[in-house]
C-alpha positions as CSV (number, residue, x, y, z in Angstrom):
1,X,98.7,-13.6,-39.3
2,X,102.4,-13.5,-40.3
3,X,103.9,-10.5,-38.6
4,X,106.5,-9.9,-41.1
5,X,107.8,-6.5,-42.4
6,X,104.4,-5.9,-44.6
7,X,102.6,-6.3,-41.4
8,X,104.2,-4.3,-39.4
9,X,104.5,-1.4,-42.1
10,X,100.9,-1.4,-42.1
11,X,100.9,-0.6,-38.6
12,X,103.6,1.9,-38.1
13,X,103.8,4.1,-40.2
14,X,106.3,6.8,-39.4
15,X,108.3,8.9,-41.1
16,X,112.2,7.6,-41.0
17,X,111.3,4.7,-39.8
18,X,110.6,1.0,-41.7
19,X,110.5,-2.5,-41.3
20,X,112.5,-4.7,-43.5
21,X,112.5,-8.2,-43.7
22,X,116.4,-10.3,-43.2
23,X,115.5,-13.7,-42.9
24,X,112.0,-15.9,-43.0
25,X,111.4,-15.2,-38.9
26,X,114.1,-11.9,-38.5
27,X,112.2,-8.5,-39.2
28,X,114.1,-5.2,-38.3
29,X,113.5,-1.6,-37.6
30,X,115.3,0.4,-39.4
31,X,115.3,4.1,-38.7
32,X,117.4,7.2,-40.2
33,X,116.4,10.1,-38.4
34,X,118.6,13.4,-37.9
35,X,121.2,12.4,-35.3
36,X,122.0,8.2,-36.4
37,X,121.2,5.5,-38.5
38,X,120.4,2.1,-36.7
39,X,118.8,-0.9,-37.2
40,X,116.8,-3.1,-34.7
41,X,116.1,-7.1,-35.1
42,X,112.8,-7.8,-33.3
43,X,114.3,-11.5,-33.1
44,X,116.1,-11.4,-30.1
45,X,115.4,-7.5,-29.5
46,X,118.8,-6.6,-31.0
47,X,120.4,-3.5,-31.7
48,X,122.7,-4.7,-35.0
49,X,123.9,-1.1,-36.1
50,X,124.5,2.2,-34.5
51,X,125.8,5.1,-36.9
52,X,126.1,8.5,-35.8
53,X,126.1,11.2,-38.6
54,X,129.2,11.7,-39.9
55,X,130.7,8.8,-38.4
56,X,131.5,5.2,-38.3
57,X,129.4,2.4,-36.9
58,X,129.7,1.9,-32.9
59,X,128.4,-1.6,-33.0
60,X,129.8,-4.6,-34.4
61,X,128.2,-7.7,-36.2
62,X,129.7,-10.6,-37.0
63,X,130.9,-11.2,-40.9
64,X,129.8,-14.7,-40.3
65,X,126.9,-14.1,-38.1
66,X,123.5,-16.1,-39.1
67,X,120.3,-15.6,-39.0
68,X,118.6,-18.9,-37.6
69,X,115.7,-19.5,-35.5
70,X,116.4,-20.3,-32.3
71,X,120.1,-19.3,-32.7
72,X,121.6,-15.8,-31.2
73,X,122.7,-13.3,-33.8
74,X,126.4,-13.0,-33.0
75,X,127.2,-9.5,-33.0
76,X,125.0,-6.3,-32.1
77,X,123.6,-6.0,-28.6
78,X,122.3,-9.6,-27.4
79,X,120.7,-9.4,-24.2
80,X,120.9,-12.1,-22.6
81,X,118.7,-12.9,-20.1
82,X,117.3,-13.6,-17.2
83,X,120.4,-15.6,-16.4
84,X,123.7,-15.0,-17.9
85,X,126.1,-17.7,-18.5
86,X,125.0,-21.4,-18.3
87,X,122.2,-21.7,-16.7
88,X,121.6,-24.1,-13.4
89,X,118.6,-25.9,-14.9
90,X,118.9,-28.5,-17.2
91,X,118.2,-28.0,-21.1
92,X,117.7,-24.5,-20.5
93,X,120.3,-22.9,-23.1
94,X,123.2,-20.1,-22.3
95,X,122.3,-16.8,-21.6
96,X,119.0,-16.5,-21.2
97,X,115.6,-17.1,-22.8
98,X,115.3,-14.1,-24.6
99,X,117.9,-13.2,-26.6
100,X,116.3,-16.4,-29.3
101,X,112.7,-14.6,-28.9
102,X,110.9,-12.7,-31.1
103,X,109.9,-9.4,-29.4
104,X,107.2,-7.2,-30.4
105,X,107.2,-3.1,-31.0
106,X,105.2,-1.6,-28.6
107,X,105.9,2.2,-28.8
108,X,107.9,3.4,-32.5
109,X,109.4,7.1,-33.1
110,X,112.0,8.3,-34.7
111,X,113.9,8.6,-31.6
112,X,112.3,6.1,-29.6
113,X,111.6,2.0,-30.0
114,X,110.2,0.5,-27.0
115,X,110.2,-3.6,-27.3
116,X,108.4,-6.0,-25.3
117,X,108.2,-9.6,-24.5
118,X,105.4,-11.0,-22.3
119,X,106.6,-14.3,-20.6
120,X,103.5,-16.3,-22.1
121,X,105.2,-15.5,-25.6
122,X,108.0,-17.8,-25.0
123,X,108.5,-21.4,-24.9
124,X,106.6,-23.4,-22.1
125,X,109.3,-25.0,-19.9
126,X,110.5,-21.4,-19.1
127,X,107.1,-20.6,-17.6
128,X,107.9,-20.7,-13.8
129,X,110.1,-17.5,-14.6
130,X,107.6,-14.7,-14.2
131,X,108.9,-11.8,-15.9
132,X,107.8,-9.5,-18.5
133,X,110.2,-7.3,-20.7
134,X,110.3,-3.9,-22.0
135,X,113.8,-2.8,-24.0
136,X,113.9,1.3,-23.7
137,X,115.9,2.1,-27.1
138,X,116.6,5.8,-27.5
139,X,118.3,6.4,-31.0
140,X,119.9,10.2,-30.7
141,X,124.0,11.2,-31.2
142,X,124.2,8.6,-28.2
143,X,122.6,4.8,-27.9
144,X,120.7,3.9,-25.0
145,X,119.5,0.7,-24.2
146,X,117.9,-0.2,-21.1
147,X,116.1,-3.4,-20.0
148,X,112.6,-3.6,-18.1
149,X,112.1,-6.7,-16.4
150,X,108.6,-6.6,-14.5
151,X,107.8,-9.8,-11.9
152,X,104.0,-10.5,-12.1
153,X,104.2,-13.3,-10.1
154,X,104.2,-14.9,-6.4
155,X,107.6,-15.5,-5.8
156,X,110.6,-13.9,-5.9
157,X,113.1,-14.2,-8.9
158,X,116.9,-14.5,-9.5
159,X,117.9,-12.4,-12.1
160,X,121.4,-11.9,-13.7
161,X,121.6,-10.1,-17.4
162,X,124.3,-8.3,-19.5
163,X,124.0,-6.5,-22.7
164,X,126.2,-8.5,-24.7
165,X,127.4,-5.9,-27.1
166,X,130.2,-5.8,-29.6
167,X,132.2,-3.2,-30.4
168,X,134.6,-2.4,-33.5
169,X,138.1,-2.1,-33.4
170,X,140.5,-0.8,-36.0
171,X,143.4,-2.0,-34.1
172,X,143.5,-4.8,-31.8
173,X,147.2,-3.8,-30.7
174,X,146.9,-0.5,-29.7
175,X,143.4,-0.8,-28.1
176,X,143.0,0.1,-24.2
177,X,140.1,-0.4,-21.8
178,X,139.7,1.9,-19.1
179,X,137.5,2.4,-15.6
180,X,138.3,-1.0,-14.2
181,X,141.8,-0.4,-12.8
182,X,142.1,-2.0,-9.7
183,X,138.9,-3.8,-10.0
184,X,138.7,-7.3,-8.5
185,X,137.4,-9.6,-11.5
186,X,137.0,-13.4,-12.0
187,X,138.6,-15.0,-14.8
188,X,136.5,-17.3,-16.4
189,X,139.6,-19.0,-18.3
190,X,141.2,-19.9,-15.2
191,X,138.2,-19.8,-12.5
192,X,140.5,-17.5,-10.4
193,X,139.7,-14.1,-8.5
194,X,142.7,-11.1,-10.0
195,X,143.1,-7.6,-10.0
196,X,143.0,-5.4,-12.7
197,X,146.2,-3.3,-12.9
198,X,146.2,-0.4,-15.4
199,X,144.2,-0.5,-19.1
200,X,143.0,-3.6,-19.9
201,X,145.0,-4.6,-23.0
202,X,143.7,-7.6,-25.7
203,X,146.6,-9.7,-26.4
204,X,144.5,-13.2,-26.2
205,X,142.0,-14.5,-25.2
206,X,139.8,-12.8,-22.2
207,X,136.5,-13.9,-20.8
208,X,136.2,-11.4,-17.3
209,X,133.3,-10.5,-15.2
210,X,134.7,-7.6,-13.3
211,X,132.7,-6.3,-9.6
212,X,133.4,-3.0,-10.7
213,X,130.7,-0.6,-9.0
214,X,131.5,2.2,-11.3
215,X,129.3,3.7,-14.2
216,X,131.8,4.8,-16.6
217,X,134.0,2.4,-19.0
218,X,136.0,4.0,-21.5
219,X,137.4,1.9,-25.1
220,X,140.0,3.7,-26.3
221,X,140.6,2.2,-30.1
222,X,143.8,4.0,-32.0
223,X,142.5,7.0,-32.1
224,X,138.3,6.5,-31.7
225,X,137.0,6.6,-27.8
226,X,133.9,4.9,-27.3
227,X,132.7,5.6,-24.0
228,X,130.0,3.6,-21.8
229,X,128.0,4.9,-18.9
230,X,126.0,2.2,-17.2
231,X,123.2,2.5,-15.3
232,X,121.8,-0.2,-12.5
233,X,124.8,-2.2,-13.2
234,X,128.1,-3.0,-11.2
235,X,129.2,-5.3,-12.8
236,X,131.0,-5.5,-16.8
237,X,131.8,-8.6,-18.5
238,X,134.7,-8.0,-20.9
239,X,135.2,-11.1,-23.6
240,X,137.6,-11.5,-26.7
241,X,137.6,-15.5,-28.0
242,X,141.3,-14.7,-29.5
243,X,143.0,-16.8,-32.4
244,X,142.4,-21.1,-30.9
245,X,138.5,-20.2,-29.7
246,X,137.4,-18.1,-32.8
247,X,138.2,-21.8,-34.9
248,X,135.4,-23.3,-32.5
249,X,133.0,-20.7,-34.0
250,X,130.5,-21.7,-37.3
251,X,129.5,-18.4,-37.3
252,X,132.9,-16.4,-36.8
253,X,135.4,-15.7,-39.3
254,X,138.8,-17.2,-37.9
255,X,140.5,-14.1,-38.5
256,X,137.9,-11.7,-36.8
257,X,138.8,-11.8,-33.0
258,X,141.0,-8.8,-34.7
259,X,137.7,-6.6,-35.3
260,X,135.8,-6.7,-32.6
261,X,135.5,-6.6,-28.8
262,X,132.8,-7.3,-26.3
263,X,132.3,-5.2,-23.4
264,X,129.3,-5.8,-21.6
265,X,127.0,-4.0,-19.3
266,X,125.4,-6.7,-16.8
267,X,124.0,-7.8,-13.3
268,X,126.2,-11.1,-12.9
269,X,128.0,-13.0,-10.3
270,X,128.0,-10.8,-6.9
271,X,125.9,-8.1,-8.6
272,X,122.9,-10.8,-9.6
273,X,119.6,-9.5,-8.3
274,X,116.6,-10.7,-6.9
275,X,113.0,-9.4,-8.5
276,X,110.5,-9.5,-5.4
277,X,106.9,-10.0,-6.8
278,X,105.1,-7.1,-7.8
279,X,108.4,-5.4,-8.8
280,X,110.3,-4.0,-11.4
281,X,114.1,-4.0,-12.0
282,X,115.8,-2.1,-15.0
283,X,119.5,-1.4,-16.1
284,X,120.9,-0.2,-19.2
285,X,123.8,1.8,-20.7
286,X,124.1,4.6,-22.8
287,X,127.1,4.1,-25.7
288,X,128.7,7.5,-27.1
289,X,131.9,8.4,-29.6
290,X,134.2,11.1,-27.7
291,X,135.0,13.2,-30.7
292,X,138.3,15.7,-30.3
């Protein structure tokens, strides 16, 4: 049977919440309820919209973005795992195996979506990774997202993950990053360890994995704070592809490094993990406007 929006209608039926269809393979939740409106893409379990009544949207989607099977929605929250970055084996893509897959609902309220993905639904040559996945989606005046990874198997496995999320700015000059001051951080542009000193400011291109062990980032955007508390995580990958990169990107505008930022919630480099059998490892973040 085609799972597509009429299908899953049919089986959830509840009230401020319905399934629409984007794209041949992309179906979405989308649920208006009385704290938010958001919208979910069951391809690549992805939070693409976050509105909190009486406000403007916290998350972030790419105006060129595209919706293409086995392609990653730039923009929303991809989460990419259970590696993040390139991965050690060979043909296995950036960023995980999951954030291409198409994830299934598995408990759907008006406050709630709980996702999963059992390892047997995705592609065969990722089979040695035994893991199954639950995404925890709580949709009130705050986001949170949190990531289940269960290890059914005999062995242990490596694990490294990071909700890729984008965030909207009004004004890339006066924006400000704060709760990693002092934080030790590699710089994936230059392969070098540095120190953060002060606000991290966006005035070209950044691609930092900071070991920051705290569970509180703050975006401070010309007036809007956006404020993330992580959970399970000590680690926050901050990105911006600036003016040269954007150029490299089909599905980027050239001018839209301006608009949005990525600062994400993740177990990578020093804070990778390890998933002993019979075992089940979650983190996850909780995204909120500070209104004065």
């Amino acid at each position: 049977m085609n799972k597509n929006a009429d299908y899953y209608n049919s089986m959830w039926q509840v009230e401020g919440v319905s399934f629409v269809q984007l794209a041949d393979h992309v179906c979405a939740i989308d649920v208006e309820n009385e704290f938010c409106y958001a919208r979910i893409s069951l391809y690549g379990g992805n939070v693409l919209s976050f509105i909190p009544n009486g406000s403007t949207p916290l998350i972030y989607v790419c105006r060129g973005a595209v919706l293409k099977d086995g392609k990653a929605i730039r923009g929303g929250v991809p989460i990419c795992a259970p590696w993040f970055g390139a991965s050690s084996i060979p043909g296995f893509p950036a960023h995980g195996a999951v954030r291409t897959a198409v994830w299934e609902p598995d408990i759907v309220t008006s406050t709630v979506i709980v996702l999963k993905l059992n390892a047997e639904s995705l592609p065969e040559k990722f089979a040695g990774i035994t893991l199954n996945y639950k995404l925890y989606i709580r949709l009130e005046k705050e986001l949170s997202v949190d990531l289940e990874c269960s290890n059914f198997g005999s062995k242990d496995v490596d694990f490294s993950a990071a909700m890729h999320t984008y965030f909207p700015v009004n004004d890339i000059k006066f924006l400000r990053i704060n709760g990693l001051d002092g934080k030790k951080y590699f710089d994936a542009l230059t392969g070098e360890e540095k120190i953060q000193h002060g606000d991290i400011i966006i005035d070209r291109e950044v691609d930092r994995i900071y070991q920051d062990g705290g569970a509180q980032i703050v975006i401070l955007d010309n007036g809007k704070i956006i404020r993330i508390d992580k959970r399970n995580s000590n680690s926050t990958v901050v990105w911006n592809p600036w003016s040269e990169k954007a150029k490299s990107f089909s599905d980027y505008e050239p001018d839209e490094y301006t608009d949005m930022v990525c600062v994400e919630v993740a177990n990578a480099r020093e804070d990778a993990r390890i998933i002993p059998p019979g075992t089940v490892h979650r983190f996850g973040m909780t995204i909120s406007e500070i209104r004065s």
